[in-house]
C-alpha positions in Angstrom: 8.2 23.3 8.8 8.8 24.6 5.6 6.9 24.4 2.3 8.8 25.2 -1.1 6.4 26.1 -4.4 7.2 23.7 -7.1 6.4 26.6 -9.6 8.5 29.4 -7.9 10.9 27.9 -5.9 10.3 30.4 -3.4 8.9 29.8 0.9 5.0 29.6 0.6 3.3 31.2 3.6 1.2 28.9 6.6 -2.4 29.8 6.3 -2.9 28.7 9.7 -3.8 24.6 11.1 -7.7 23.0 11.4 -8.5 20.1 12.6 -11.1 18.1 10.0 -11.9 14.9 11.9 -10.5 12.0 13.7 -7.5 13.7 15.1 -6.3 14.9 11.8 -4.4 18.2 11.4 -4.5 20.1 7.7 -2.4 23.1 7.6 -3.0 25.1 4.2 0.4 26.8 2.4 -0.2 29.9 -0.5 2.6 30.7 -2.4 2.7 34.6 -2.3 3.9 35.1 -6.1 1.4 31.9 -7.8 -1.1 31.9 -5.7 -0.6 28.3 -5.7 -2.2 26.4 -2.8 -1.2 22.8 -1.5 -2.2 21.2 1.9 -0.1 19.3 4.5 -2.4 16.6 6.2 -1.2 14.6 9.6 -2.8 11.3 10.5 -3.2 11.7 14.5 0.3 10.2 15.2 2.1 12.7 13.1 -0.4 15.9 15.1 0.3 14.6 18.3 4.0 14.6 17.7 4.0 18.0 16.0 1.6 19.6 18.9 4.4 18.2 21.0 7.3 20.1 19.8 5.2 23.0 19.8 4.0 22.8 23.4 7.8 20.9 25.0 10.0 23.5 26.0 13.0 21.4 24.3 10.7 20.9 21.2 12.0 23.7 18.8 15.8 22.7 19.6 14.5 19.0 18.9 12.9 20.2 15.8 16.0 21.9 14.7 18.1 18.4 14.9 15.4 16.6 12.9 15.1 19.5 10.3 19.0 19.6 9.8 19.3 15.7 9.5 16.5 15.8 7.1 18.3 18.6 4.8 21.6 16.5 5.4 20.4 13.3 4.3 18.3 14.6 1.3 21.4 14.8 -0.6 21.1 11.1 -0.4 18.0 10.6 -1.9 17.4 7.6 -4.4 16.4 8.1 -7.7 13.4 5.7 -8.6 14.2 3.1 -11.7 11.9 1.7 -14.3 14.0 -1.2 -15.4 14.5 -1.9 -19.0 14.9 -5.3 -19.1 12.0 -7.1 -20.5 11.7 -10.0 -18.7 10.6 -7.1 -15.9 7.5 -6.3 -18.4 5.4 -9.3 -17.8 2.2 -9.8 -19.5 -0.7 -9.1 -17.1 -4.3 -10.9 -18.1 -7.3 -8.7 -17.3 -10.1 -10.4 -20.0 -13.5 -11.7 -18.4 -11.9 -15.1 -17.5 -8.7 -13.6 -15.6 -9.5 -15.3 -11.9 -9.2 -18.5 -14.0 -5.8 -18.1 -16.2 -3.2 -20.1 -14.2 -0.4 -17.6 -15.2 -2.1 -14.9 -12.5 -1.7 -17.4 -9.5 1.1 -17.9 -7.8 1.0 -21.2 -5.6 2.7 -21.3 -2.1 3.4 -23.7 0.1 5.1 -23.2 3.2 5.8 -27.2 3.4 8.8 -26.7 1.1 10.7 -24.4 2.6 12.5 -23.6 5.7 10.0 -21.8 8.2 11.3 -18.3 9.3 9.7 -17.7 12.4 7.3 -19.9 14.6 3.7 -18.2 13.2 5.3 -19.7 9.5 4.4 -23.0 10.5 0.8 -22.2 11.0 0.7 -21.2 7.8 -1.0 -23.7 5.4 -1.0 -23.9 1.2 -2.6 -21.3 -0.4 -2.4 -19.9 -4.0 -2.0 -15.8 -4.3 -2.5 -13.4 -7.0 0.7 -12.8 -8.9 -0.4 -8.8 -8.8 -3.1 -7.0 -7.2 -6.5 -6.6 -8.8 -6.5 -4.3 -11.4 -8.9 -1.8 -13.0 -10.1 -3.8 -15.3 -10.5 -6.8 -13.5 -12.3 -5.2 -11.2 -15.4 -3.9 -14.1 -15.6 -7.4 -15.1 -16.7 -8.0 -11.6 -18.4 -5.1 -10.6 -19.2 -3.3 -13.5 -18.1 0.0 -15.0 -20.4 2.1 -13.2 -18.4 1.3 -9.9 -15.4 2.7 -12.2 -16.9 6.1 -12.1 -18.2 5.9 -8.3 -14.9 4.7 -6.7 -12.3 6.9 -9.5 -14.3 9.0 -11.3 -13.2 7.4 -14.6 -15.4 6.1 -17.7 -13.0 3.6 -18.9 -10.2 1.3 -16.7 -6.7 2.5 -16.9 -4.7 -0.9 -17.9 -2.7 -3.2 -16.0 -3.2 -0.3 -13.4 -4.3 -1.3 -9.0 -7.7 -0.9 -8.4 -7.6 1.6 -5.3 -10.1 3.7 -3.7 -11.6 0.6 -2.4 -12.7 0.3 1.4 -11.7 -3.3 2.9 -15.9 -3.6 2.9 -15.9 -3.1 -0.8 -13.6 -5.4 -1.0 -15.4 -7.7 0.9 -18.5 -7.2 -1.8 -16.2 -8.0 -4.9 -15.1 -11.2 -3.1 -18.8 -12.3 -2.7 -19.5 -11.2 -6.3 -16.7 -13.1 -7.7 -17.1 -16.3 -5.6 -21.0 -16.4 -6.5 -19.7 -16.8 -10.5 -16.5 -19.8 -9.6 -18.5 -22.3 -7.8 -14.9 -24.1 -8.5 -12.7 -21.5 -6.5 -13.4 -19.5 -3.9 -11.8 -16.5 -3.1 -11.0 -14.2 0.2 -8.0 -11.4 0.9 -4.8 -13.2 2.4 -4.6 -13.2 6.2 -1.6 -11.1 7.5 0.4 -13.9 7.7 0.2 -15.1 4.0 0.9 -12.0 2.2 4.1 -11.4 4.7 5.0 -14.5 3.9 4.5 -14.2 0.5 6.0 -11.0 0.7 9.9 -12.3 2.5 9.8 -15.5 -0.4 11.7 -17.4 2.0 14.1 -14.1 2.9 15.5 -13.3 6.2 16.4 -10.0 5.1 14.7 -6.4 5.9 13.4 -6.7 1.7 13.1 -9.9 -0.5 15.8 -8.4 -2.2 18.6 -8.0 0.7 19.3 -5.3 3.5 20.9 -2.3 1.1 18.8 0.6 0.5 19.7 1.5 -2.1 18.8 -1.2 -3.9 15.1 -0.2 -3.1 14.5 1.8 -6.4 15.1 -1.4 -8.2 12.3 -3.2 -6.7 9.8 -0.6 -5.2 7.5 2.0 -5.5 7.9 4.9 -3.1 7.6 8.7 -2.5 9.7 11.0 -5.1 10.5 14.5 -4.4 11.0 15.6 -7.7 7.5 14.5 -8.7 4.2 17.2 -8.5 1.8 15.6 -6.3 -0.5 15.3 -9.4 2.1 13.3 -11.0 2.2 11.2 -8.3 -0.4 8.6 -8.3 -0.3 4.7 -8.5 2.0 2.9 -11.2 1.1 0.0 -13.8 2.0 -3.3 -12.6 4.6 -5.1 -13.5 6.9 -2.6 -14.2 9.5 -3.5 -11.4 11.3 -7.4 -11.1 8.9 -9.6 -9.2 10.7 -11.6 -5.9 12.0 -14.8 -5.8 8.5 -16.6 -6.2 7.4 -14.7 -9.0 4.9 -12.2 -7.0 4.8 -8.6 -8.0 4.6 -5.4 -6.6 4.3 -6.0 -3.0 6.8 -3.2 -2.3 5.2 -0.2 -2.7 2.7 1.4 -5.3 -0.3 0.8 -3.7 -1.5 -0.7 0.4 -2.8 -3.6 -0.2 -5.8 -5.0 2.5 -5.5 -8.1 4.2 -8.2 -9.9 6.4 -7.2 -9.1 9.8 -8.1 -7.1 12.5 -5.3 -4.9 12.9 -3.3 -5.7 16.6 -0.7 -3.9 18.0 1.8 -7.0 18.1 2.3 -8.6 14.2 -0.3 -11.2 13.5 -3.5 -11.7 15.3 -2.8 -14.8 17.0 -5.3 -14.6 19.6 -8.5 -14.2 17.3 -10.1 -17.2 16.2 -9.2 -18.0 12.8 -12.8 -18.5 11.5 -13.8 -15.4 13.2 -11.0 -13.9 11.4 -11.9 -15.0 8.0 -16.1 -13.5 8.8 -16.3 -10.5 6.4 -19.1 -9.9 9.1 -16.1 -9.0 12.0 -16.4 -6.1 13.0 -16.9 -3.9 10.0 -15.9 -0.6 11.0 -12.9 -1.6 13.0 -9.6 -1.1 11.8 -8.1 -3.7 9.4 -4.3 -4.1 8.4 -2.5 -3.1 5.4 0.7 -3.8 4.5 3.3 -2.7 1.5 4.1 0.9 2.0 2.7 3.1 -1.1 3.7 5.7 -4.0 4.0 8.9 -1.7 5.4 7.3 1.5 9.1 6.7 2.0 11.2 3.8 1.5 11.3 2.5 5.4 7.0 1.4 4.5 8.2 -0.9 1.9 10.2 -3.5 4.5 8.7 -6.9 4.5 7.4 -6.3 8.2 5.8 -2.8 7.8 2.5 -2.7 8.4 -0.3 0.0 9.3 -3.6 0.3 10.0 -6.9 1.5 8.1 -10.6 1.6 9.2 -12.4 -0.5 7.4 -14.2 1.9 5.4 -11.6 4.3 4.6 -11.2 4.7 0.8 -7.8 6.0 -0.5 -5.7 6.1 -3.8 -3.1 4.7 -1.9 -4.9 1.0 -0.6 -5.9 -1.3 -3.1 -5.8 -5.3 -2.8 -4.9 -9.2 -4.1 -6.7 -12.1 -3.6 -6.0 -15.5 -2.3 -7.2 -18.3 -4.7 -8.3 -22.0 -2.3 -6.2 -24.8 -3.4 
């Protein structure tokens, strides 16, 4: 493993691997001319597979295959797009009344169309928000105190995710907002809903088709040119929508959904009102789905998903709401 200063363009040197919690690994890099410091953190998967090269016998010639495909296909990296057009630029409503402005919704109704797969069909109507819940939205909601708590800001970047948000605080915003529209209730979509939402009646790996290089076009993903400062979650809206008019579900941000996360795709075998308790289990681990703004383009297929205790808080997970019909 090798780590490359962005200031000096020269090898920084390992300052040796702890282990913080949970099965995490955090290796800290100094650049010997800067000074400049920068950390390398593995989830447990990623640990577990590097402590494995490092104990296998075969593991450094493995590592040497990855390492050269890596370097090989890096000349065929994708520059990310903003699109110009404006008809990419929608207008995003974020005022006190925003749960109630039509224009954020995005009605879907499986009835219409052609079902996929055989868990489509248990899917009933439901109406989704047309982008996840922004800054802004969320003050009117919470209040800007929260602001401050969750991103250490005084005043809500515009038209810009709401992250740093466990899948309980989500929970407590749902209640919030549901205790002021007596007329709507709202609740996170199930697993099923926002993939479905997500593939707007696609068969293909992205809304958009099965080339990647179309990605840029239509998602939000890790660029290598950036400095990790620079890289942070992106205003809404800035990318085409798919077919039904839903934005950003490709990268940017995680966003939470309702389930309990289970190793096959969907929980089938959990009761659906169970599923849809907020009181389930609320330190288990909950699924999120749509890749994010420093992973790479494979997390922003239609069927990635991961998993994320339910009280973990990261820049990278925000959420959108189902509105009932």
């Amino acid at each position: 493993m090798q780590f490359i200063c962005n200031q000096c363009d020269i090898r920084m040197l390992s300052q040796g691997a702890n282990t913080p919690e949970k099965g995490y690994m955090e290796i800290k890099f100094l650049c010997p001319k800067c000074k400049n410091i920068c950390k390398f953190i593995a989830n447990p998967g990623e640990a577990g597979l590097i402590k494995a090269f490092n104990n296998w016998e075969k593991g450094q010639e493995l590592h040497k295959t990855i390492y050269e495909l890596v370097t090989e296909n890096l000349s065929h990296e994708i520059t990310q797009i903003i699109p110009s057009e404006k008809s990419t630029h929608p207008d995003l409503i974020e005022d006190e009344n925003w749960q109630k402005e039509k224009i954020n919704w995005i009605k879907i109704d499986p009835s219409k169309h052609q079902p996929q797969t055989n868990t489509d069909k248990k899917i009933g109507k439901f109406s989704i928000g047309r982008f996840p819940i922004t800054q802004a939205q969320w003050i009117h909601i919470m209040g800007i105190n929260t602001l401050k708590d969750k991103l250490n800001q005084n005043k809500p970047k515009l038209n810009t995710p709401m992250v740093n948000i466990s899948w309980n605080d989500t929970q407590e915003f749902i209640k919030t907002l549901n205790s002021l529209s007596p007329k709507h209730q709202f609740r996170l979509p199930t697993e099923k809903e926002w993939e479905y939402t997500c593939r707007a009646n696609s068969k293909s790996i992205w809304s958009f088709g099965d080339n990647r290089n179309e990605i840029p076009k239509f998602a939000w993903y890790i660029d290598s040119n950036s400095t990790i400062g620079n890289q942070t979650p992106t205003k809404l809206g800035l990318k085409p929508p798919n077919a039904w008019g839903v934005h950003d579900m490709l990268g940017n941000i995680f966003e939470w959904c309702q389930d309990l996360y289970s190793t096959k795709n969907f929980n089938d075998n959990l009761d659906g009102k169970k599923l849809l308790n907020s009181d389930t289990k609320k330190i288990s681990a909950r699924v999120v789905r749509g890749g994010y703004f420093r992973y790479f383009p494979g997390s922003t297929r239609s069927d990635s998903r991961s998993a994320r205790l339910s009280t973990d808080k990261q820049p990278s997970i925000g959420f959108r709401l189902v509105k009932t019909l």
